[in-house]
LOMAR-560414 format. One record per atom (N, C-alpha, C): x, y, z. Coordinates in steps of 0.2 Angstrom, whole numbers, padded with zeros to 4 digits, always signed. Example, Ala and Ser with C-alpha at 12.3 -4.5 7.8 and 13.67 -1.06 7.14 Angstrom:
% LOMAR-560414
+0066-0028+0039 +0062-0022+0039 +0066-0016+0039 +0064-0011+0035 +0068-0005+0036 +0064+0000+0039 
END
This chain:
% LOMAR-560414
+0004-0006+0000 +0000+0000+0000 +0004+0006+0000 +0010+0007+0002 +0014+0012+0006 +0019+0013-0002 +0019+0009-0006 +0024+0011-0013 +0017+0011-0017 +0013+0010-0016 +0008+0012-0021 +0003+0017-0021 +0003+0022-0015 +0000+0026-0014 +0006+0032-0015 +0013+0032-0012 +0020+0038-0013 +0023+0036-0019 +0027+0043-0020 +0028+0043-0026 +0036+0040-0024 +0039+0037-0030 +0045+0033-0030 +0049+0039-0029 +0055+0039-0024 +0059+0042-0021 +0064+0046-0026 +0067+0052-0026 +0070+0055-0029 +0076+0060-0025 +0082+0057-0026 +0085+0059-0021 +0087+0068-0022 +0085+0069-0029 +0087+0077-0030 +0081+0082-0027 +0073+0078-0027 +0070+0082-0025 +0069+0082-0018 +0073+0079-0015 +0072+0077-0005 +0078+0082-0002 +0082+0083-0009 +0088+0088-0008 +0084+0096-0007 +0080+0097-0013 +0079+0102-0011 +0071+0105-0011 +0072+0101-0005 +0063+0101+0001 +0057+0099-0001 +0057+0096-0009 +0050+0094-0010 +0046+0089-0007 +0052+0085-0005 +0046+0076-0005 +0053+0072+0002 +0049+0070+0008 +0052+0067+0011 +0051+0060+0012 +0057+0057+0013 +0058+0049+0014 +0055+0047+0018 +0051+0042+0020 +0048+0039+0027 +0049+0032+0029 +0052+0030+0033 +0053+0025+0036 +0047+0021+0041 +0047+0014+0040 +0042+0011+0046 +0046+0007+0048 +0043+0007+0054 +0048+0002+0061 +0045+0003+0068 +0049+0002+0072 +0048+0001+0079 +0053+0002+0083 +0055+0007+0085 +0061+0008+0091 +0059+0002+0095 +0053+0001+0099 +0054-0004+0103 +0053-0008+0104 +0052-0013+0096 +0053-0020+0097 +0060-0021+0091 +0064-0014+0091 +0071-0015+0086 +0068-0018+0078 +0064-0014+0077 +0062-0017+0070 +0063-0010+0066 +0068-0011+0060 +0070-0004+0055 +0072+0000+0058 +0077-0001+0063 +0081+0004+0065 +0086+0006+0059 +0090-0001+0061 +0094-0002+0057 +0093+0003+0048 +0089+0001+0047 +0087+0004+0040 +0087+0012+0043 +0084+0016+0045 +0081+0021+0047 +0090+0024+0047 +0094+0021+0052 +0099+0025+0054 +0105+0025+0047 +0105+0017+0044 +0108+0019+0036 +0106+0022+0031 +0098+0026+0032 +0095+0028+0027 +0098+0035+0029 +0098+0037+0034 +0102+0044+0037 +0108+0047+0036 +0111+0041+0036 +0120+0040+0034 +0120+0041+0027 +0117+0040+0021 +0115+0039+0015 +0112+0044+0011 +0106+0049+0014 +0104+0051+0011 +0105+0058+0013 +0105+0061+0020 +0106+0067+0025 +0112+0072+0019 +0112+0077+0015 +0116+0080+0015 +0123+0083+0018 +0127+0083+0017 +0133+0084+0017 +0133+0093+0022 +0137+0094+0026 +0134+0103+0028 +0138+0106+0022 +0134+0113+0021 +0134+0117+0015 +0137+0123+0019 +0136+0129+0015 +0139+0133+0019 +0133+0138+0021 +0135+0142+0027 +0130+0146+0030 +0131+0154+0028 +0125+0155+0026 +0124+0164+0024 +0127+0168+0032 +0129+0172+0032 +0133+0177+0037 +0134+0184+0034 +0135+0187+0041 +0136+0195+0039 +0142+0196+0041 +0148+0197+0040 +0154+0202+0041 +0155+0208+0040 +0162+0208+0043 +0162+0217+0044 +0162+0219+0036 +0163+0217+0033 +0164+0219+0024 +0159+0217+0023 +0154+0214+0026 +0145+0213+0021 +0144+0206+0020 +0141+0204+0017 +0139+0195+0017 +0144+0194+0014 +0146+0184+0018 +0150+0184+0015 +0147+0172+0018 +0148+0170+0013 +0144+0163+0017 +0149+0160+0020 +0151+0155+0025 +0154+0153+0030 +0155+0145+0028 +0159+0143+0025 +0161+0137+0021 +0162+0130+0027 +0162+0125+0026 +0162+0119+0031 +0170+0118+0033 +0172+0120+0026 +0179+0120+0025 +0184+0125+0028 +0183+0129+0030 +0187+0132+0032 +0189+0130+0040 +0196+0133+0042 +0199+0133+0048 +0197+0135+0056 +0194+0141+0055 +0191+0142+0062 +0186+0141+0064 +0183+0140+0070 +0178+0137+0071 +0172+0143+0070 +0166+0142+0069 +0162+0145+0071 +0154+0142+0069 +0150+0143+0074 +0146+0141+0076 +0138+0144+0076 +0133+0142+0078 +0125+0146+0078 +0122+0144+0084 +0117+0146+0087 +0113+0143+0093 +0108+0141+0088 +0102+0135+0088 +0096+0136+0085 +0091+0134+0089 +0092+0134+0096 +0088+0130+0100 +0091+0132+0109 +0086+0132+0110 +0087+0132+0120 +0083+0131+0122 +0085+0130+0129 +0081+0123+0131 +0081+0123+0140 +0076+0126+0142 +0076+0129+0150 +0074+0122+0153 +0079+0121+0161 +0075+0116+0165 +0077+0110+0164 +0081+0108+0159 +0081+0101+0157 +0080+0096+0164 +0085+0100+0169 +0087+0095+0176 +0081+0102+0181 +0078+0096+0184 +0074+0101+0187 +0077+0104+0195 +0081+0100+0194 +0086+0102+0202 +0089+0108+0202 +0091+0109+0194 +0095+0118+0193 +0092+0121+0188 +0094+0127+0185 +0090+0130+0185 +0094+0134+0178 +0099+0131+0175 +0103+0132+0171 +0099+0129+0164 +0100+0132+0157 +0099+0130+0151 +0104+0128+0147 +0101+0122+0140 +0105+0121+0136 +0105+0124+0130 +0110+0126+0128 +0108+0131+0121 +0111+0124+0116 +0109+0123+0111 +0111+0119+0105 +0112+0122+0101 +0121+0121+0101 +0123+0125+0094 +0124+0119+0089 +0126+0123+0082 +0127+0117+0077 +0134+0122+0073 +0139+0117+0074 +0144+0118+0069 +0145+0120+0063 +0147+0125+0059 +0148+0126+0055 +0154+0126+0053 +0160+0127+0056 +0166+0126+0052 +0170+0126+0057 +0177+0123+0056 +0183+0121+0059 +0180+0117+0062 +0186+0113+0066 +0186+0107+0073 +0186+0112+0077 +0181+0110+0082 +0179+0113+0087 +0181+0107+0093 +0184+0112+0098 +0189+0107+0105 +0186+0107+0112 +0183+0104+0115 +0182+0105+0123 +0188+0110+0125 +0186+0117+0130 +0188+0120+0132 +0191+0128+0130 +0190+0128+0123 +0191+0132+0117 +0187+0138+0119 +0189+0143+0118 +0187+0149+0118 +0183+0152+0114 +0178+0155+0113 +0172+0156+0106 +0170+0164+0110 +0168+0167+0105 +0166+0174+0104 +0159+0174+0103 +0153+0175+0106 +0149+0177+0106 +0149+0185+0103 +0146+0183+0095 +0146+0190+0091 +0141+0195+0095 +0136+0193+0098 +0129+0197+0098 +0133+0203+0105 +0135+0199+0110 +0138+0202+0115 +0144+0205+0115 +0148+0203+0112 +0155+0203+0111 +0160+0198+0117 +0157+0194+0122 +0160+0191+0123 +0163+0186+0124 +0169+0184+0126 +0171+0177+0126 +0171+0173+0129 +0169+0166+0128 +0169+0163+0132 +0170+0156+0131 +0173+0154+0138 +0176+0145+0135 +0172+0140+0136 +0171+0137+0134 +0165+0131+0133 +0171+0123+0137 +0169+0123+0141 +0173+0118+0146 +0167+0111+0146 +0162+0111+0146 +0157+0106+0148 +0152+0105+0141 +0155+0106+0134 +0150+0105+0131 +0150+0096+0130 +0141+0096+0129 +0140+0088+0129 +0136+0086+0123 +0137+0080+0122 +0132+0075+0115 +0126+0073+0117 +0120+0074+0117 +0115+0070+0119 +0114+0064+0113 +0110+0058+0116 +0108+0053+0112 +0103+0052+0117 +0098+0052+0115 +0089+0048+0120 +0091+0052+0127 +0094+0051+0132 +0094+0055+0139 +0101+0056+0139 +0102+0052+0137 +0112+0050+0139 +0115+0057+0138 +0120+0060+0141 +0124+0065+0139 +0131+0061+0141 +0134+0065+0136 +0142+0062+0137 +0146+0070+0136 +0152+0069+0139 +0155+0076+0134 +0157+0075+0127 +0157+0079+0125 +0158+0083+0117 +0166+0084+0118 +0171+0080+0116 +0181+0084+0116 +0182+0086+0111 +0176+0085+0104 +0177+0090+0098 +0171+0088+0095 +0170+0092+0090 +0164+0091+0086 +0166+0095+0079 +0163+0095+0073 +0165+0096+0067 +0159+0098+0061 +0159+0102+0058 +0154+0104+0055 +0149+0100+0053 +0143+0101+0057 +0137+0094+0054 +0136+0095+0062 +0140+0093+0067 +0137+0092+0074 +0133+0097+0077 +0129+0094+0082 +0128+0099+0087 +0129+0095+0094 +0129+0101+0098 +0134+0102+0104 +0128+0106+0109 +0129+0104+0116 +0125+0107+0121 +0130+0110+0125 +0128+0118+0128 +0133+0122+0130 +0128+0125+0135 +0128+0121+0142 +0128+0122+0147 +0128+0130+0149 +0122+0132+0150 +0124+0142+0153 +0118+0144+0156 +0118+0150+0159 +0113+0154+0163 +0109+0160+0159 +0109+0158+0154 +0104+0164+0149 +0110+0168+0146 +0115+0168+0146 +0121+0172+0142 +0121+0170+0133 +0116+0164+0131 +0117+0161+0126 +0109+0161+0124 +0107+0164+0117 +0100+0165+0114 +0100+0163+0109 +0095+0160+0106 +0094+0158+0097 +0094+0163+0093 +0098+0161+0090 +0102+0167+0084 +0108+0171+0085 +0112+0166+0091 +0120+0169+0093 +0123+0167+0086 +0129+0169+0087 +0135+0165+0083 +0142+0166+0088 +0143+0158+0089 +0151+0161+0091 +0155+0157+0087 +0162+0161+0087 +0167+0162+0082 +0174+0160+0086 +0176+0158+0084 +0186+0157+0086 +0189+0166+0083 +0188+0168+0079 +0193+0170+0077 +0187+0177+0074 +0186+0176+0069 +0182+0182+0065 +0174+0186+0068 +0173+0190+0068 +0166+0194+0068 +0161+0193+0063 +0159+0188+0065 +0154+0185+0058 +0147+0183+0063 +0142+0186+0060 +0137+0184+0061 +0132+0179+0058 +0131+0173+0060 +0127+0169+0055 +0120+0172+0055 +0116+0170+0049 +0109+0174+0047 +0105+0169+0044 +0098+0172+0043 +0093+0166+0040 +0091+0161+0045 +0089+0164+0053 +0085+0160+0057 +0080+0165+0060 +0075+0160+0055 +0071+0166+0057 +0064+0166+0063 +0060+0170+0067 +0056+0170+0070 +0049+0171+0068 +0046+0167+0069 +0037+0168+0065 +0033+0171+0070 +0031+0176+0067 +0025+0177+0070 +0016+0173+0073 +0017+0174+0078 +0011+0168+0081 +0004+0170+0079 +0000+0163+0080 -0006+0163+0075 -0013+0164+0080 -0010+0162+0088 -0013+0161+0093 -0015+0166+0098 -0018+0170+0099 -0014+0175+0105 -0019+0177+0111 -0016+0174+0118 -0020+0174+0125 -0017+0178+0129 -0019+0180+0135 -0019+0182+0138 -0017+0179+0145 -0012+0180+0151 -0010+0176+0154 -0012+0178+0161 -0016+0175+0162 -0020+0174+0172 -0017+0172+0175 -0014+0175+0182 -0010+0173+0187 -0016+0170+0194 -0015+0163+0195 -0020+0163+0202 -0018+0167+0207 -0011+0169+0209 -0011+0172+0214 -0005+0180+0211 -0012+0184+0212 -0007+0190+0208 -0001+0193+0212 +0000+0189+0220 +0007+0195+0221 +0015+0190+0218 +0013+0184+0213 +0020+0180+0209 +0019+0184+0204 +0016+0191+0202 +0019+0195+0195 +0024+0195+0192 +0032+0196+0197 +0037+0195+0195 +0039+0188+0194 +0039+0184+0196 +0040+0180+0194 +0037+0175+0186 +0032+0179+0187 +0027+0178+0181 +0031+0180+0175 +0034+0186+0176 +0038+0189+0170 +0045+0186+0169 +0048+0184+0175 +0054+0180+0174 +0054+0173+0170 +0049+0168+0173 +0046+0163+0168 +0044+0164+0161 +0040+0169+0160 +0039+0170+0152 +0045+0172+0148 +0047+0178+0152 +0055+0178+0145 +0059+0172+0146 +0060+0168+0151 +0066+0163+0150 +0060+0157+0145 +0055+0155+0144 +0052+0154+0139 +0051+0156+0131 +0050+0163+0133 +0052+0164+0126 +0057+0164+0124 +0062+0162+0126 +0069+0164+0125 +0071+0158+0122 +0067+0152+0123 +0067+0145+0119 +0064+0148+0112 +0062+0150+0111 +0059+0154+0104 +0053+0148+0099 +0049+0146+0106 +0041+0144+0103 +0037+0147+0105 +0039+0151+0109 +0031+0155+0112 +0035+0163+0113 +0029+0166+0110 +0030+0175+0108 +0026+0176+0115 +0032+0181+0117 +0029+0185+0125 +0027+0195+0123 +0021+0196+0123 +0021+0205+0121 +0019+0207+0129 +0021+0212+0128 +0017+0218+0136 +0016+0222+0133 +0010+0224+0133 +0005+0229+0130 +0009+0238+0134 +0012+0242+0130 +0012+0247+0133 +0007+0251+0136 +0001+0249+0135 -0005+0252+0140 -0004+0248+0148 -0001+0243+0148 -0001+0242+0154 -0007+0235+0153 -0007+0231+0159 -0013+0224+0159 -0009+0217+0160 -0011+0214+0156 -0009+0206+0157 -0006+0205+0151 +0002+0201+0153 +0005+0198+0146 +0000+0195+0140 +0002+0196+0136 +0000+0191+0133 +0004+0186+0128 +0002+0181+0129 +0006+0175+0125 +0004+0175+0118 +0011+0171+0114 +0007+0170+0106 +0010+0163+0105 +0008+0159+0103 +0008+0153+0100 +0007+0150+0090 +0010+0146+0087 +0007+0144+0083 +0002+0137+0083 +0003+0133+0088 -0002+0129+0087 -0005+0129+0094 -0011+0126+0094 -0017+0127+0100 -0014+0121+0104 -0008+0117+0103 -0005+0111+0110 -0001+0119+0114 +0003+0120+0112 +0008+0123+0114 +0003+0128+0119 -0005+0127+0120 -0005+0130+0125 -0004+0127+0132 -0007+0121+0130 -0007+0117+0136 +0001+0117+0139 +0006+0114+0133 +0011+0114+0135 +0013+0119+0140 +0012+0125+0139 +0015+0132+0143 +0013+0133+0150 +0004+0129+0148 +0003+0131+0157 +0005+0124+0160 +0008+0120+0159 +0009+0113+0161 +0017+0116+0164 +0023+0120+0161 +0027+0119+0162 +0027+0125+0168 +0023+0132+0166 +0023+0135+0171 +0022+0133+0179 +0018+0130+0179 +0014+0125+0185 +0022+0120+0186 +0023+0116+0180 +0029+0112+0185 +0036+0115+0188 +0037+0119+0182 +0045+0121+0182 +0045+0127+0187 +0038+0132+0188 +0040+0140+0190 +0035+0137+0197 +0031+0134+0197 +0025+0134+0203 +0021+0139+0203 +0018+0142+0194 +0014+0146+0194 +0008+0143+0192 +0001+0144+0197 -0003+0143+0194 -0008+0149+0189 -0010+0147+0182 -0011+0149+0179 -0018+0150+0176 -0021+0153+0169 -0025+0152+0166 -0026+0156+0158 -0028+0153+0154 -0026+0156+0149 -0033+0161+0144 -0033+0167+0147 -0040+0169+0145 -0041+0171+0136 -0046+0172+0135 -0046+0174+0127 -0044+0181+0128 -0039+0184+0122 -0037+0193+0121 -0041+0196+0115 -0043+0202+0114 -0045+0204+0110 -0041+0205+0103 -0036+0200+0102 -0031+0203+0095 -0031+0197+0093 -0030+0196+0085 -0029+0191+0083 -0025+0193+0078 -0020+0194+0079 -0013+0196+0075 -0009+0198+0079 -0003+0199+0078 +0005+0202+0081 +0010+0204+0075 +0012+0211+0074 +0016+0212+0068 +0021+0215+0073 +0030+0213+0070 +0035+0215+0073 +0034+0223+0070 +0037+0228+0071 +0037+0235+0068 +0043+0238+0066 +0044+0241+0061 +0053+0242+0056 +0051+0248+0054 +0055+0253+0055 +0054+0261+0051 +0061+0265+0050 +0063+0266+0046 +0069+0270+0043 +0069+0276+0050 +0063+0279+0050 +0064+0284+0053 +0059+0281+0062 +0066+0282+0068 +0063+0282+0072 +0054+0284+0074 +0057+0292+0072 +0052+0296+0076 +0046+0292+0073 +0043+0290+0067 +0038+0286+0064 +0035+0284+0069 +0039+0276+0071 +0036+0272+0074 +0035+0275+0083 +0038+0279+0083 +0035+0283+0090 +0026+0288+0088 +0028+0289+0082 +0022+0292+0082 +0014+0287+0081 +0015+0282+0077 +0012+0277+0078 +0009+0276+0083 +0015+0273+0089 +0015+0272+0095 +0008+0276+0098 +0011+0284+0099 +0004+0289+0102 -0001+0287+0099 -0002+0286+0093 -0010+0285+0091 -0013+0279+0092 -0009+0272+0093 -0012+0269+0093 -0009+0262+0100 -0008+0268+0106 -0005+0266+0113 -0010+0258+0114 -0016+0257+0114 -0018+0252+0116 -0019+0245+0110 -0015+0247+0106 -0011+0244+0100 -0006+0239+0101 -0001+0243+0104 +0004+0243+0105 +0008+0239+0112 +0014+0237+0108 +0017+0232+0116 +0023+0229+0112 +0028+0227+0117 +0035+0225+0115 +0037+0218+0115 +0041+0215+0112 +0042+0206+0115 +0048+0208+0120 +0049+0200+0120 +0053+0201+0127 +0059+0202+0124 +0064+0207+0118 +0069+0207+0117 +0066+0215+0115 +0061+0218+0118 +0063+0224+0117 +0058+0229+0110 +0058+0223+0104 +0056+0226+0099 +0048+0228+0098 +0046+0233+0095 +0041+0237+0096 +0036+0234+0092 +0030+0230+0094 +0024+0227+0090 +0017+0229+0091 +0013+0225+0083 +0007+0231+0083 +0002+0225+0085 -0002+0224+0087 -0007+0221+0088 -0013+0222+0086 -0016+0218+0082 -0019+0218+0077 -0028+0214+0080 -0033+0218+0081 -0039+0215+0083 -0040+0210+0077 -0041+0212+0070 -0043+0208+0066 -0039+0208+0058 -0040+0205+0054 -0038+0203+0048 -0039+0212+0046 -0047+0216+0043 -0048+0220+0045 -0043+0226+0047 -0043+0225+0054 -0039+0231+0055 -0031+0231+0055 -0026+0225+0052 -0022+0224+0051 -0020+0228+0044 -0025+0227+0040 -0024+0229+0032 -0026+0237+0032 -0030+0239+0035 -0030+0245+0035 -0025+0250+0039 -0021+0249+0044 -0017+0249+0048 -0010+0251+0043 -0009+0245+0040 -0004+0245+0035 -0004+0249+0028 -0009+0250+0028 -0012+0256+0022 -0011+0261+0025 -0014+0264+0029 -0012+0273+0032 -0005+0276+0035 -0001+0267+0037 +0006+0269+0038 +0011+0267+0033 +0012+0269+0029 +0017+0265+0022 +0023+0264+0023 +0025+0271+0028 +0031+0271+0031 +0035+0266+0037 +0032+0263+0039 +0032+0257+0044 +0032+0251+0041 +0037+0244+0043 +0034+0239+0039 +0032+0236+0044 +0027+0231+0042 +0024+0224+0047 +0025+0219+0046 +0030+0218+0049 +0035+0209+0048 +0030+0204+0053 +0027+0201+0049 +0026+0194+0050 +0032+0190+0052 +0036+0190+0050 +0045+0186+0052 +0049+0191+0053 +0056+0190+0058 +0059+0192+0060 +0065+0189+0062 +0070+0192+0061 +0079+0188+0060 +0078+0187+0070 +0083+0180+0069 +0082+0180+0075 +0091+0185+0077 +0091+0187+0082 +0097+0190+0081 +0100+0192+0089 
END
């Protein structure tokens, strides 16, 4: 049924995103692993090079080259509930990368030695003594490390092309007991900070609001609030249903925006200034009478 229903495999169009290969099996009675892990070996791409930004302008970042340098594309708060430390997931893009090595965090400028990076396989961790373009590597930190770093051995090069969506879902966030507010906010941005769930604060003032792209992720949020932070929650309906990042040549613009449409308005957790959108409706006409303004539905992660 399964070769007569998919279309016969092509390994030029699985290269570039049309059609995906699927394996059946069983992890837990060992049935097709085997197949599944040589078909990985066999078919996975080779690393390519990564688009970046240098002090001279774009410039893409070869597998081949000599010094290291690297991307976060994933965090991961709480893994051990006993501390309170997160994994950031970086992925290799060029040179041999050494336990203990020093690396340049571009966004901050600083440097730092990676003494403890580990391999995950199912729970297991092990350390990492080198890793090599294709890998990823877990680097153990207390929030100094966010999706869309790049660290570097040697050069000032930013890696580019990850990017942030705008959410499709948007609630509001009930505290059962309103004097954990601080805390309330310290949990949301180290949440958001994993980059599935979008956190705005309304510059009128009121209740976070969260944004989601799928309707699980809410459950997730208040399941993890409850386990990891000890906040009891609730997630009420909001009156928006859009969120647009905001870009304007000219500052003063987006400030005057702002004044006109103050209960509009709200920032994510990195600061950026967004529009809030009640409906389809008034998102379009919005973006009509400001030209000067763009509304990014996507956003570099940076």
């Amino acid at each position: 049924m399964a070769k007569g229903l998919c279309p016969p495999f092509d390994a030029q169009a699985y290269r570039e995103g049309h059609l995906t290969p699927v394996y059946f099996g069983s992890a837990l009675n060992n049935f097709g692993v085997r197949e599944l892990m040589r078909g990985v070996a066999e078919l996975a791409p080779a690393p390519h090079p990564q688009p970046a930004q240098g002090t001279n302008g774009p410039r893409p970042i070869s597998p081949e080259e000599p010094s290291v340098a690297g991307f976060v594309f994933k965090v991961q708060a709480n893994i051990d509930p006993q501390h309170r430390a997160r994994i950031a997931f970086v992925r290799i893009s060029s040179g041999r990368f050494q336990r203990g090595m020093k690396l340049r965090n571009i966004r901050t400028g600083r440097l730092m030695s990676v003494q403890a990076p580990v391999f995950f396989l199912a729970r297991e961790r092990n350390l990492a003594e080198e890793a090599w373009p294709g890998d990823i590597i877990g680097i153990p930190n207390h929030g100094s490390l966010r999706i869309g770093d790049t660290l570097t051995e040697s050069e000032a090069l930013r890696i580019t092309g990850i990017p942030s969506f705008a959410p499709e879902i948007l609630r509001r966030v009930k505290l059962d007991d309103p004097m954990k507010s601080k805390h309330l906010r310290h949990a949301l941005e180290q949440l958001a900070e994993e980059g599935v769930t979008r956190v705005f604060k309304p510059l009128a003032g009121g209740d976070w609001i969260i944004g989601v792209v799928g309707a699980l992720q809410l459950d997730v949020l208040t399941a993890r609030l409850a386990a990891e932070y000890d906040l009891g929650t609730r997630l009420d309906g909001a009156p928006y249903q859009a969120a647009r990042w905001l870009e304007a040549d000219d500052r003063g613009e987006l400030e005057r925006f702002r004044d006109k449409n103050p209960s509009a308005s709200a920032e994510d957790h990195d600061g950026v200034p967004v529009f809030l959108a009640r409906n389809a409706w008034d998102l379009r006409t919005t973006i009509e009478e400001w030209p000067n303004i763009r509304f990014k539905a996507t956003r570099e992660q940076s």
